[in-house]
KEMITI-117019 format. One line per field, with one value per atom (N, C-alpha, C): residue number from 1; atom name; z, y, x. Coordinates in pm, whole numbers, padded with zeros to 5 digits, always signed. Atoms other than C-alpha are relative to their C-alpha. Layout:
// KEMITI-117019
i = (NUM, ...);
at = (CA, ...);
pz = (Z, ...);
py = (Y, ...);
px = (X, ...);
END
This chain:
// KEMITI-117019
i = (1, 1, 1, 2, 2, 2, 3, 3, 3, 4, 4, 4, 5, 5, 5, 6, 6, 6, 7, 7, 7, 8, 8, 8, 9, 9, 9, 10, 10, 10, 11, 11, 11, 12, 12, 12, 13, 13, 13, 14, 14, 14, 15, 15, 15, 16, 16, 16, 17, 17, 17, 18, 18, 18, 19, 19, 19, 20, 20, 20, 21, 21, 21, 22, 22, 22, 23, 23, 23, 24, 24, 24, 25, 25, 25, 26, 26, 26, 27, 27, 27, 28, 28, 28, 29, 29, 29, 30, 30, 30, 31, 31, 31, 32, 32, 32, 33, 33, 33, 34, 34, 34, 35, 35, 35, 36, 36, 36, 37, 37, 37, 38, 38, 38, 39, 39, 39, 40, 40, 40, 41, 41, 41, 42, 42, 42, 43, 43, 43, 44, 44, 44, 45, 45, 45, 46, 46, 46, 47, 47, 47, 48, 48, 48, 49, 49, 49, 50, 50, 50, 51, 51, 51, 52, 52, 52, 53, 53, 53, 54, 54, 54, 55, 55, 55, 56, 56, 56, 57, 57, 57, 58, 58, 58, 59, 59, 59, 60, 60, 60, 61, 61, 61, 62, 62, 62, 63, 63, 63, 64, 64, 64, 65, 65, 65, 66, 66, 66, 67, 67, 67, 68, 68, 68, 69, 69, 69, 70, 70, 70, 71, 71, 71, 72, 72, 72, 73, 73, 73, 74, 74, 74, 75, 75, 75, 76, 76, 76, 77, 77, 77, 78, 78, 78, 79, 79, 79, 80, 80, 80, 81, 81, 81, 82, 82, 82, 83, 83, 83, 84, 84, 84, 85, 85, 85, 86, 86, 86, 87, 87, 87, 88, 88, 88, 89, 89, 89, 90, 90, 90, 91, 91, 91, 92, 92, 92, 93, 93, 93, 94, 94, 94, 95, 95, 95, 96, 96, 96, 97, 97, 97, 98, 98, 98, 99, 99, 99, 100, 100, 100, 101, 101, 101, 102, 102, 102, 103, 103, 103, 104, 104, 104, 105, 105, 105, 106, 106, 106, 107, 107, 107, 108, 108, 108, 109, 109, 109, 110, 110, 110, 111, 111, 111, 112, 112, 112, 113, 113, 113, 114, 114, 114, 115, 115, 115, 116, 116, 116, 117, 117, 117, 118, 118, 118, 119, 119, 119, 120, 120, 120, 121, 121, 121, 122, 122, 122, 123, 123, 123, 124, 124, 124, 125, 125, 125, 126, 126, 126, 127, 127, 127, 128, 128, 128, 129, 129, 129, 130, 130, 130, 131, 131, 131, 132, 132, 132, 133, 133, 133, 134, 134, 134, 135, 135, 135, 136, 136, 136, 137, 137, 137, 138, 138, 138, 139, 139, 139, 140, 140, 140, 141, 141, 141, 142, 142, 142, 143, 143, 143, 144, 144, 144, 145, 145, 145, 146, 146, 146, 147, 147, 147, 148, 148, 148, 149, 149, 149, 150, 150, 150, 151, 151, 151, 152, 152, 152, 153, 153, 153, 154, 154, 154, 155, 155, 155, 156, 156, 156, 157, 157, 157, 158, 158, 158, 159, 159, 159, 160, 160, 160, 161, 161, 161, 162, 162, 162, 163, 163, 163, 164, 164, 164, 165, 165, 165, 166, 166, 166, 167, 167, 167, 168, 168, 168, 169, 169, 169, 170, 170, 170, 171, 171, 171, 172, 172, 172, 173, 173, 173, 174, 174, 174, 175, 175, 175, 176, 176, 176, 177, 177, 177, 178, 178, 178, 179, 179, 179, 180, 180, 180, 181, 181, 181, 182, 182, 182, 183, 183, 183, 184, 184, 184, 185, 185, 185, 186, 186, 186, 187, 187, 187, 188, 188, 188, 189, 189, 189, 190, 190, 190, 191, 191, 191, 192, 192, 192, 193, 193, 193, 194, 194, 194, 195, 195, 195, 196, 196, 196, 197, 197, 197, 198, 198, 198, 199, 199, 199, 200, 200, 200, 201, 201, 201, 202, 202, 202, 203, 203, 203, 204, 204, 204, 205, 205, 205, 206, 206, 206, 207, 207, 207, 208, 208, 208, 209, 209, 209, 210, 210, 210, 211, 211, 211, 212, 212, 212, 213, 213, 213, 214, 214, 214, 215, 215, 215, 216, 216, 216, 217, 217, 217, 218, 218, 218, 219, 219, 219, 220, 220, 220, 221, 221, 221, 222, 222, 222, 223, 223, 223, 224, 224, 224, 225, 225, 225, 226, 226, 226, 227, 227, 227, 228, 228, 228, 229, 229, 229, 230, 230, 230, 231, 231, 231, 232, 232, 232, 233, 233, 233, 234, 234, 234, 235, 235, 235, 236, 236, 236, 237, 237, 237, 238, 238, 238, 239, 239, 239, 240, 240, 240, 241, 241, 241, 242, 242, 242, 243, 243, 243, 244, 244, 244);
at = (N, CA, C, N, CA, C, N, CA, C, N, CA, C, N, CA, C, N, CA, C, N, CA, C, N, CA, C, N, CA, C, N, CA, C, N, CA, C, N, CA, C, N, CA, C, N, CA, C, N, CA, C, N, CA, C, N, CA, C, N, CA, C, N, CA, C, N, CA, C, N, CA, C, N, CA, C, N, CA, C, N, CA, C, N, CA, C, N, CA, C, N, CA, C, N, CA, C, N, CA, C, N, CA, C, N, CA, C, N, CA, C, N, CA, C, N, CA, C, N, CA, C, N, CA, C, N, CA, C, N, CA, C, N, CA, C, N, CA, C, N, CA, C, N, CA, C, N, CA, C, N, CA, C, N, CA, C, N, CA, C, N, CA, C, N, CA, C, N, CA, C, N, CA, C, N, CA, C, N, CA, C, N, CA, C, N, CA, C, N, CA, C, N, CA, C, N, CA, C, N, CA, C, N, CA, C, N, CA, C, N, CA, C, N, CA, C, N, CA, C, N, CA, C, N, CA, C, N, CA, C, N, CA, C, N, CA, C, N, CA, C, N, CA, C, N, CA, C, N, CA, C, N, CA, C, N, CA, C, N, CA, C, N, CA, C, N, CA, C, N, CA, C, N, CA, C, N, CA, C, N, CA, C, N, CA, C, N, CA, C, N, CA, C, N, CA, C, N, CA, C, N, CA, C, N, CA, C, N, CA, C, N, CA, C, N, CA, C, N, CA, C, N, CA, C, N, CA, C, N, CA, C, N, CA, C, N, CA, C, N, CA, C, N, CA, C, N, CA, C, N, CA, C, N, CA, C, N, CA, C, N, CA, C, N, CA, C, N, CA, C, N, CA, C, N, CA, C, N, CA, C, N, CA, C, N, CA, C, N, CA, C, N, CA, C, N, CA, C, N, CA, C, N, CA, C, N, CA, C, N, CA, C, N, CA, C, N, CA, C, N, CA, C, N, CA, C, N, CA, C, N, CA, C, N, CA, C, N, CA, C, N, CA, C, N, CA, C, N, CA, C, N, CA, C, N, CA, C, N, CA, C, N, CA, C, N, CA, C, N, CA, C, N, CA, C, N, CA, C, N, CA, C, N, CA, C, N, CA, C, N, CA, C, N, CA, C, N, CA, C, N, CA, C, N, CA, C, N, CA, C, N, CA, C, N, CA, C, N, CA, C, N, CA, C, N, CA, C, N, CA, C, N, CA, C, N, CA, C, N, CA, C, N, CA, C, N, CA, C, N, CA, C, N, CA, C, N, CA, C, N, CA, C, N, CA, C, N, CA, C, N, CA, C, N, CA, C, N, CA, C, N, CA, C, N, CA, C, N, CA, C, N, CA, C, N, CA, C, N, CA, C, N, CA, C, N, CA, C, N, CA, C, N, CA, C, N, CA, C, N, CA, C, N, CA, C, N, CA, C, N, CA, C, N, CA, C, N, CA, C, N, CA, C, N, CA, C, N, CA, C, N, CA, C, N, CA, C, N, CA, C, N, CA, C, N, CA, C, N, CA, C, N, CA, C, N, CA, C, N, CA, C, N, CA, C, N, CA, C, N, CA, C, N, CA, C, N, CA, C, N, CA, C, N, CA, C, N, CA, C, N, CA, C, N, CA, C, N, CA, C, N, CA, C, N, CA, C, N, CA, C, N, CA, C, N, CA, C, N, CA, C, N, CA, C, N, CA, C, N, CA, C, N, CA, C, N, CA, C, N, CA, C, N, CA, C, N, CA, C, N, CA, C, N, CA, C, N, CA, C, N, CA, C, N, CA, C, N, CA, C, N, CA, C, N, CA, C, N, CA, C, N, CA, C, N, CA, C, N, CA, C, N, CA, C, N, CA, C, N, CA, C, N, CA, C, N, CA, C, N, CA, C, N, CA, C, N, CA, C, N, CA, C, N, CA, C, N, CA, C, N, CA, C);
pz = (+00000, +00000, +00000, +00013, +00138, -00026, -00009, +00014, +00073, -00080, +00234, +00014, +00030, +00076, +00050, -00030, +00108, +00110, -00177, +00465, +00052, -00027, +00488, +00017, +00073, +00330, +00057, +00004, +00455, +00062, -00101, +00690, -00028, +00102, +00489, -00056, +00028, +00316, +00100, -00129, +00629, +00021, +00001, +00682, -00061, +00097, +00379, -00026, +00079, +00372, +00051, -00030, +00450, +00012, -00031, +00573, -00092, +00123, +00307, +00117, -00035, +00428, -00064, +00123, +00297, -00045, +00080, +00073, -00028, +00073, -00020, +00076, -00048, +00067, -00125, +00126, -00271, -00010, -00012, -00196, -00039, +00016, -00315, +00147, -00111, -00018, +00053, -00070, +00027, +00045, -00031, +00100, +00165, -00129, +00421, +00064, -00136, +00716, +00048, +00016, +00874, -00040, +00107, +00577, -00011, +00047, +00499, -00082, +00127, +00191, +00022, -00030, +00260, -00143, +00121, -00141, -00101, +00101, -00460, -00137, +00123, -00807, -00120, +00119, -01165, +00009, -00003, -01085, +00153, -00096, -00714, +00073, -00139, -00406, +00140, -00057, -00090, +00134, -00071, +00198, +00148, -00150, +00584, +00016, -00073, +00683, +00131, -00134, +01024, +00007, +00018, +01156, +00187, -00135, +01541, +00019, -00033, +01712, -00033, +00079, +01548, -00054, +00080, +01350, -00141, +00168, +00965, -00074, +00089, +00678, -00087, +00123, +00390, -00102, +00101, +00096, -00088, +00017, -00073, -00188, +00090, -00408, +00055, +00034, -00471, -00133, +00127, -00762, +00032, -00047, -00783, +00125, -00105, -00449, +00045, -00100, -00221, +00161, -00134, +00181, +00011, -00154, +00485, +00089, -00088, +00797, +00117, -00128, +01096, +00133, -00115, +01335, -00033, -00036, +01374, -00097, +00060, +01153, +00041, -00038, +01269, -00082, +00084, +01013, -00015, +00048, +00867, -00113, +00128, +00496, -00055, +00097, +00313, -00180, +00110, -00038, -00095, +00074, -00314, +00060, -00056, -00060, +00123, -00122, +00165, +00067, -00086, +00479, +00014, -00067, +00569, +00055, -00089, +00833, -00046, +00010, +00756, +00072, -00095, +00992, -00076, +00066, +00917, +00165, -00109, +01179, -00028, +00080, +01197, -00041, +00154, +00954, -00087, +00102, +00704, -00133, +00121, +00333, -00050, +00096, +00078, -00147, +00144, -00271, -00029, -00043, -00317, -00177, +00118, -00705, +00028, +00006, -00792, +00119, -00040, -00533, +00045, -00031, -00404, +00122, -00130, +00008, +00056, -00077, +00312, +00119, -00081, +00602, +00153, -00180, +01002, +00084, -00091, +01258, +00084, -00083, +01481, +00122, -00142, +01730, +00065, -00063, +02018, +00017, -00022, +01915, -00114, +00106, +01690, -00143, +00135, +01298, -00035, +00057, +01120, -00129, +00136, +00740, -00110, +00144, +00468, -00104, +00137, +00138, -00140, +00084, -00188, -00130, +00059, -00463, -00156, +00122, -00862, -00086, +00111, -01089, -00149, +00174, -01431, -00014, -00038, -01481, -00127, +00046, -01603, +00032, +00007, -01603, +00192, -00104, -01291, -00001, -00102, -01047, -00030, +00015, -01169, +00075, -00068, -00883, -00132, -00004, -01005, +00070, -00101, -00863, -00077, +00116, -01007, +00124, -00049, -00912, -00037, +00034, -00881, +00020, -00018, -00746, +00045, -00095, -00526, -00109, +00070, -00635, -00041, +00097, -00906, +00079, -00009, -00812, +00144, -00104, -00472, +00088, -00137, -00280, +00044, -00042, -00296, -00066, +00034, -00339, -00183, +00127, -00681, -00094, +00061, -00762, +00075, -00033, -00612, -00032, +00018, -00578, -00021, -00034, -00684, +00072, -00111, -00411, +00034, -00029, -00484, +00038, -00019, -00437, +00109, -00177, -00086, +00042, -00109, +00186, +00077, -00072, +00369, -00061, +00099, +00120, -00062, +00064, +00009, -00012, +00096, -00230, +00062, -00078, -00056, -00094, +00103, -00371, -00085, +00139, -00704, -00097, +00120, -00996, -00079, +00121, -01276, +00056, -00075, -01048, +00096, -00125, -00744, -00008, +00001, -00638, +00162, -00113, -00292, +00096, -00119, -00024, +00166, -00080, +00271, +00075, -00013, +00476, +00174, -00153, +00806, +00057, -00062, +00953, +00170, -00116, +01312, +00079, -00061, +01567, -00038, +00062, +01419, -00133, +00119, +01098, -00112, +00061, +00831, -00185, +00160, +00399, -00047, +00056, +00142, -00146, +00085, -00103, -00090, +00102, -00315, -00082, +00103, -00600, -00021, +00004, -00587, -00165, +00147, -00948, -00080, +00010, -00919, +00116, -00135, -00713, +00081, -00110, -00397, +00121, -00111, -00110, +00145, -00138, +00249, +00102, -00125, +00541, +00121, -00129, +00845, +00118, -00126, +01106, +00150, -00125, +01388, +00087, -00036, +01554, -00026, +00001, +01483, +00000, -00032, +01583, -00170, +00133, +01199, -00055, +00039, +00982, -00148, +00104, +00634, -00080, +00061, +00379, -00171, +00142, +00011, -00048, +00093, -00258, -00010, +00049, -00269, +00140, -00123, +00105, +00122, -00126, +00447, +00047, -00092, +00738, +00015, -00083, +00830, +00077, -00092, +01119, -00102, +00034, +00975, +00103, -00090, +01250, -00076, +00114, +01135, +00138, -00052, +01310, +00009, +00014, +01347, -00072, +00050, +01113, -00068, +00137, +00889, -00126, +00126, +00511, -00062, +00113, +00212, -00114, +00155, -00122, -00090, +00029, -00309, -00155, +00095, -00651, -00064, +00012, -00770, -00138, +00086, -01106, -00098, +00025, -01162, +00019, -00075, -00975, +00107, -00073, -00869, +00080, -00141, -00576, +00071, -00111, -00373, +00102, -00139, -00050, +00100, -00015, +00204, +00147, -00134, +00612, +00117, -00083, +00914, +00142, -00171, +01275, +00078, -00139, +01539, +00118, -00167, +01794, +00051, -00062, +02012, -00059, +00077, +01780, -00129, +00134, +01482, -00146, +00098, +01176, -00110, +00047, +01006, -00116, +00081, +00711, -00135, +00076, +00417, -00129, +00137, +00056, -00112, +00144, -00216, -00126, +00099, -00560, -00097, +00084, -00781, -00154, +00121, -01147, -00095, +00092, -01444, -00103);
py = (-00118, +00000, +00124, -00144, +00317, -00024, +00006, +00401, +00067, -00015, +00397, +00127, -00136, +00641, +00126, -00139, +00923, +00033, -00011, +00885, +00046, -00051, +00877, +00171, -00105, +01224, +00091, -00071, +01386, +00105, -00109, +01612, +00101, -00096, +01814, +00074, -00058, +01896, +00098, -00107, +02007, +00137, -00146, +02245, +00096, -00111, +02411, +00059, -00035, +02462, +00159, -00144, +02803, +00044, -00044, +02997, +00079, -00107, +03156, +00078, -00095, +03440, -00010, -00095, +03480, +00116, -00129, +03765, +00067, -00057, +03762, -00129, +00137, +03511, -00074, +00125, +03363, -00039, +00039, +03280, -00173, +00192, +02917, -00009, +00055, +02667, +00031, +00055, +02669, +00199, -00101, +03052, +00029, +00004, +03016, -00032, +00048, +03071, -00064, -00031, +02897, -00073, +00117, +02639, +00022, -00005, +02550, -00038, +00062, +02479, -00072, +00092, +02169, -00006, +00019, +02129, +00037, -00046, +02256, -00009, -00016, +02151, +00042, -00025, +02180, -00094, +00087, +01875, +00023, -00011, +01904, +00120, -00139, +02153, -00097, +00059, +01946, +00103, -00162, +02180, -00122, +00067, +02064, +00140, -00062, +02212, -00017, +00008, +02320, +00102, -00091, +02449, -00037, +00009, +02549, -00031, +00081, +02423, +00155, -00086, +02608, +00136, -00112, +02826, -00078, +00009, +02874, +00067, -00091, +02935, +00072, -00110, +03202, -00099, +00091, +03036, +00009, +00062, +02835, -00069, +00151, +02637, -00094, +00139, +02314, -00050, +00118, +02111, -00169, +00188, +01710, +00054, +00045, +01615, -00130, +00166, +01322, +00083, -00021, +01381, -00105, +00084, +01229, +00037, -00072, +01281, -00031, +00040, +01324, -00017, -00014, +01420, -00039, +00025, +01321, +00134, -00124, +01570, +00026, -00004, +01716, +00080, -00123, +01929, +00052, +00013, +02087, +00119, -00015, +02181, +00084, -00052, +02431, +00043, -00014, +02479, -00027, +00026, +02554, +00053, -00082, +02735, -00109, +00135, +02402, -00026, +00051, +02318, -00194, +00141, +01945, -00052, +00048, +01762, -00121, +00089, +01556, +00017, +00055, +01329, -00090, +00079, +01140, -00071, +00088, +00935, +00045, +00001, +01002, -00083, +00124, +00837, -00076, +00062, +00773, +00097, -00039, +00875, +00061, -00021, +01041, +00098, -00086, +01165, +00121, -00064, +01469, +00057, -00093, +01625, +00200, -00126, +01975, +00074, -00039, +02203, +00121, -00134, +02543, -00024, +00020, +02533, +00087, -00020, +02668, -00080, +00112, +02471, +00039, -00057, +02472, -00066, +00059, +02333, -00053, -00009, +02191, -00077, +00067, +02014, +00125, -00100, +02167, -00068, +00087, +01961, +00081, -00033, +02100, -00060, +00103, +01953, +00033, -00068, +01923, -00169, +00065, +01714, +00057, -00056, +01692, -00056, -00065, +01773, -00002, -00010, +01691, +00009, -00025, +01958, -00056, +00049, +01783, +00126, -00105, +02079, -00067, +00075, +01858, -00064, +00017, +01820, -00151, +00149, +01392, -00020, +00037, +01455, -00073, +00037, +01316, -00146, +00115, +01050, -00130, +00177, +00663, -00047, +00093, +00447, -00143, +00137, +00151, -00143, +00095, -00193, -00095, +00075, -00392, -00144, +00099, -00728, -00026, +00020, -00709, -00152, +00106, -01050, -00050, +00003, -01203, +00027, -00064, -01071, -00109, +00124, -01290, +00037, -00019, -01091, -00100, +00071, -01230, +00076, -00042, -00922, +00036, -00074, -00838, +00134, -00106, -00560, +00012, +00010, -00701, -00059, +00079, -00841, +00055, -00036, -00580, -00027, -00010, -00612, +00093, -00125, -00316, +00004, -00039, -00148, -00063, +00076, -00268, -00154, +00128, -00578, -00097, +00031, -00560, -00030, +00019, -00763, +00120, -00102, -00482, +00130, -00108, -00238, -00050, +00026, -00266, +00154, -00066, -00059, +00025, +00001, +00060, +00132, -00062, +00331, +00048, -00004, +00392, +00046, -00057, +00631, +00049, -00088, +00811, +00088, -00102, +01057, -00044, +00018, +00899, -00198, +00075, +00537, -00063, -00011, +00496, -00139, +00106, +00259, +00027, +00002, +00179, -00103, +00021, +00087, -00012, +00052, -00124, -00076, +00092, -00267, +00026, -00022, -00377, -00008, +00029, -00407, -00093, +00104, -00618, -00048, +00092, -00688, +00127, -00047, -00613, +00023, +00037, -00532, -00072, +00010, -00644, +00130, -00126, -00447, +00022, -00018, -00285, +00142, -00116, +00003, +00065, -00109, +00312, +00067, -00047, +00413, +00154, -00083, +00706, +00137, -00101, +01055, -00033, +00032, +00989, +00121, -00098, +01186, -00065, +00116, +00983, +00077, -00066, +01076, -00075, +00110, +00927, +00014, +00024, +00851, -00052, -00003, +00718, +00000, -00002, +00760, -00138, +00195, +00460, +00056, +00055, +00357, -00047, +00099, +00280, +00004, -00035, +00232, -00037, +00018, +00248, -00051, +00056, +00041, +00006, -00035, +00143, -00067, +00044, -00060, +00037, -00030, -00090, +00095, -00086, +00100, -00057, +00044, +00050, +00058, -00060, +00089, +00110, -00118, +00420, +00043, -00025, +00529, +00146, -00045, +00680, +00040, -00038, +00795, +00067, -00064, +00873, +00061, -00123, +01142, -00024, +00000, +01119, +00134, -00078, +01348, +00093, -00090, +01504, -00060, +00025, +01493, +00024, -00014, +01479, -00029, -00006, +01480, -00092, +00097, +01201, +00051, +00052, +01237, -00125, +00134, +00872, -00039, +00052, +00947, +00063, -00046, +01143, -00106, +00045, +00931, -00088, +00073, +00591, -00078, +00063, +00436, -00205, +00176, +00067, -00023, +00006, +00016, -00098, +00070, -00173, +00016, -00045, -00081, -00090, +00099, -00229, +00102, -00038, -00147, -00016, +00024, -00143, +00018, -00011, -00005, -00066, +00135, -00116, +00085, -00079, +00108, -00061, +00009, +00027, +00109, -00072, +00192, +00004, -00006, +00292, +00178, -00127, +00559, -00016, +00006, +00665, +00035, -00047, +00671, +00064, -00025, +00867, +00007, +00021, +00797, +00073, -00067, +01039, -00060, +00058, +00902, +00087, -00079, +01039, +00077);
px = (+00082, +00000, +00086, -00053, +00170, +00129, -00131, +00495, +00110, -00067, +00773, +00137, -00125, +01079, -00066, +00029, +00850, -00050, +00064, +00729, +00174, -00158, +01141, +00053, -00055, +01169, -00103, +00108, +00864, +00024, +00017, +00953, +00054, -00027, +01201, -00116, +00060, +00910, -00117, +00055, +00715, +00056, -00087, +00969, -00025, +00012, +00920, -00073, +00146, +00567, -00022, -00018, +00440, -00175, +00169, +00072, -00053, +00019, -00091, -00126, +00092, -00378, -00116, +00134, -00754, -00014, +00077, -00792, -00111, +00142, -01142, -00107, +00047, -01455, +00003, +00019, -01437, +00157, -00082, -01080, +00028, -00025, -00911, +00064, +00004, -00914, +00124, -00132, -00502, -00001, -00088, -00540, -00147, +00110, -00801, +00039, -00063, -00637, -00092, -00202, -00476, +00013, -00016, -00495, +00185, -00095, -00121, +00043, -00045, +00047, +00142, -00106, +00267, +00115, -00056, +00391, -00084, +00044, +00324, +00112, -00080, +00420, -00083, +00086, +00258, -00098, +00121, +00046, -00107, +00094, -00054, +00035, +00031, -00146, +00000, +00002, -00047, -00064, +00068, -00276, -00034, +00006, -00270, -00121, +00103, -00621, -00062, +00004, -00681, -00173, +00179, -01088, -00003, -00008, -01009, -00203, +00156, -01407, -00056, +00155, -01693, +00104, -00003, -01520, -00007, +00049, -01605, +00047, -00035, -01496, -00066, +00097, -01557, -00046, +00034, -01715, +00087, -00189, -01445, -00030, -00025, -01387, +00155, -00100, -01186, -00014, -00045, -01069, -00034, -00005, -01065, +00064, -00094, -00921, -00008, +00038, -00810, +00040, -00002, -00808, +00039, -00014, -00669, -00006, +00036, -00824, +00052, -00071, -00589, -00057, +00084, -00866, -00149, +00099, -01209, -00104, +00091, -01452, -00106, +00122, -01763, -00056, -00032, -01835, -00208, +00161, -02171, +00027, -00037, -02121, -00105, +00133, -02330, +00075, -00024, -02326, -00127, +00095, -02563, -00120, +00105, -02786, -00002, +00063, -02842, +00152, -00089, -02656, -00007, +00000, -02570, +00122, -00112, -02371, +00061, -00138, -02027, +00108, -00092, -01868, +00096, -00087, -01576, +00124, -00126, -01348, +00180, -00137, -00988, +00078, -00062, -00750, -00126, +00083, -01021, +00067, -00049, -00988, -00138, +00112, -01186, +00030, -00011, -01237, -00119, +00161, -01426, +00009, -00056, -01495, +00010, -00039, -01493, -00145, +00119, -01723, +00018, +00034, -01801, -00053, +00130, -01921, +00085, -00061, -01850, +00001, +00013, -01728, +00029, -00022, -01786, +00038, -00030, -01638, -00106, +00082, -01925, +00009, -00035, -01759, +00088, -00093, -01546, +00133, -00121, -01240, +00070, -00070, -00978, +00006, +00008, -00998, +00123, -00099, -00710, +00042, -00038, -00683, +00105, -00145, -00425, -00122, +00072, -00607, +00159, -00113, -00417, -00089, +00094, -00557, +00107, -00064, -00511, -00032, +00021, -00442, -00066, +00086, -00508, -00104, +00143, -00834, -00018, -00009, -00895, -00138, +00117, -01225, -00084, +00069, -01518, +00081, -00098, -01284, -00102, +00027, -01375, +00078, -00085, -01292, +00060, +00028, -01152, +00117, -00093, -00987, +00042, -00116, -00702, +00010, -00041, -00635, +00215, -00144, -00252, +00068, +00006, -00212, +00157, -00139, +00111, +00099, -00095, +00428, +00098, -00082, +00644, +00159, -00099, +00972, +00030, -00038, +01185, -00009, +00006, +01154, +00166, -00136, +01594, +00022, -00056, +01742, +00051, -00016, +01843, -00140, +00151, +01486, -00121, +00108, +01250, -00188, +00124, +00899, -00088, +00083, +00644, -00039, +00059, +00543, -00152, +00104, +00173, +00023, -00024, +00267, +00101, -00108, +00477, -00132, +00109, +00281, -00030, +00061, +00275, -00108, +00073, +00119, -00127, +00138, -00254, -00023, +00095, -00425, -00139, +00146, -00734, -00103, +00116, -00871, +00137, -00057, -00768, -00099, +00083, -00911, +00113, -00072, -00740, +00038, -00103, -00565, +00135, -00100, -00446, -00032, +00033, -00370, +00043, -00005, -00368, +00041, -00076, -00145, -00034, +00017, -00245, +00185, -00116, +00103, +00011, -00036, +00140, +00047, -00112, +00464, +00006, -00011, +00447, +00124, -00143, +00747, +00028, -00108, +00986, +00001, +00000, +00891, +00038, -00100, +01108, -00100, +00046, +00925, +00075, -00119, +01107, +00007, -00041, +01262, -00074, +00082, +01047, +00005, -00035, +01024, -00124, +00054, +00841, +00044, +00025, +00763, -00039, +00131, +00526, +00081, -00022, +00587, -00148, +00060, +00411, -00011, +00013, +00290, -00045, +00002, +00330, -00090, +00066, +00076, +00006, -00030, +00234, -00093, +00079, -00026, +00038, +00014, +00168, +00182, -00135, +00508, +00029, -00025, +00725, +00183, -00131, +01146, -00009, -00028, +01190, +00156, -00099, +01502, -00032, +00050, +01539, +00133, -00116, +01797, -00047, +00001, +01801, +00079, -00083, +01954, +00155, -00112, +02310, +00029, -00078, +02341, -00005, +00030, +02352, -00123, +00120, +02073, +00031, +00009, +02007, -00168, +00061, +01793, -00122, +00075, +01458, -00117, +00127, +01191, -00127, +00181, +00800, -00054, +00082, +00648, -00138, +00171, +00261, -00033, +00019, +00102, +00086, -00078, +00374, -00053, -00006, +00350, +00110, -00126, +00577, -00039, +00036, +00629, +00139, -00114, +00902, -00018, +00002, +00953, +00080, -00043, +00940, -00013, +00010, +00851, +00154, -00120, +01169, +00134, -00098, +01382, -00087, +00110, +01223, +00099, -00155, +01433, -00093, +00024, +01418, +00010, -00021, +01406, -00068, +00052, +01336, -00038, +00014, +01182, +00000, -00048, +01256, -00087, +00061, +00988, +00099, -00046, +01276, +00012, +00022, +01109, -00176, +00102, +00765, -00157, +00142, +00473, -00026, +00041, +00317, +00005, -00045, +00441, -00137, +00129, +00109, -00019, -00047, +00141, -00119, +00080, -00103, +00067, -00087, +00064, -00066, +00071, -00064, +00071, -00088, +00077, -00073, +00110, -00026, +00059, -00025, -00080, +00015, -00042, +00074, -00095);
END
């Protein structure tokens, strides 16, 4: 499922990200405080959205998107003239198409989702589901396995944009080497003791953060690797692979 290099790399990109301001109420979503803009290339808008309890925003558009929800949502959505309430659990997923609302906080808990906006427009999001089926390669460093096809990695949605890894190594257990194809965007969900060994290198000491993001390019520069849990948490991360 999720891929692992860019959960590696993610935090660099944290670093870099930066607060944009609302201007106006017809403002785009990544500029609604205190929305943040994690990454930005010619294809995507990577946006960590935060909605302290019952506050609201101005009325917003969006593009295609995919979410991941770090916190718990309580939300109550208007758009089109009509209000309606959306809940969502945290760490769930979702695809939303193009829309125009405004959105409220209606719990008294802090919200806070990563939002990843698709500039190229591939038309209304067709799920669909591939039977990839066990992996032929061996799983070395010289005979990687695609990433879909690491035990640890399942595919949990897939359309013509994005193709999404779900990614969960517990204490002690080691992937095997596998190849990241695709630029990817990692949403690490839970602290984890990890280490990481790339083709042709030694171990090096990798730690995952709960809730950072990142951005890998894998279609530039597609790498192998292979992760290792060595401490006592569950290594639990959300991969998004965005498709060409």
């Amino acid at each position: 499922m999720v891929a692992i290099p860019a959960v590696v790399m993610s935090l660099a990109a944290v670093r870099d990200a930066f607060i944009a301001q609302a201007q106006s109420t017809q403002a785009d979503a990544q500029q609604i405080t205190p929305n943040k803009v994690e990454f930005e290339n010619d294809q995507i808008k990577v946006i960590r959205g935060f909605l302290a309890p019952h506050q609201k925003t101005p009325m917003h558009s969006h593009p295609y998107r995919f979410g991941v929800t770090l916190t718990k949502n309580d939300l109550m959505i208007t758009s089109d003239g009509k209000s309606a309430p959306s809940q969502k659990k945290a760490q769930e997923i979702f695809w939303s198409e193009p829309v125009t609302h405004q959105v409220e906080n209606v719990s008294n808990d802090r919200m806070q989702n990563i939002e990843i906006e698709f500039k190229k427009d591939k038309g209304p999001g067709v799920e669909v589901k591939k039977d990839w089926g066990p992996p032929t390669a061996k799983g070395t460093a010289e005979d990687p396995v695609p990433v879909e096809q690491e035990p640890h990695h399942h595919i949990i949605f897939e359309n013509q944009y994005v193709r999404v890894l779900d990614v969960v190594v517990k204490p002690g257990e080691t992937t095997l080497f596998h190849k990241h194809s695709l630029d990817n965007v990692p949403v690490i969900l839970t602290n984890a003791d990890n280490r990481t060994q790339f083709a042709g290198k030694d171990w090096g000491t990798t730690p995952a953060k709960a809730e950072s993001v990142g951005f890998i390019p894998g279609a530039a520069k597609p790498y192998v690797h292979r992760i290792n849990n060595q401490g006592s948490t569950v290594f639990h991360v959300i991969d998004i692979e965005v498709l060409p």
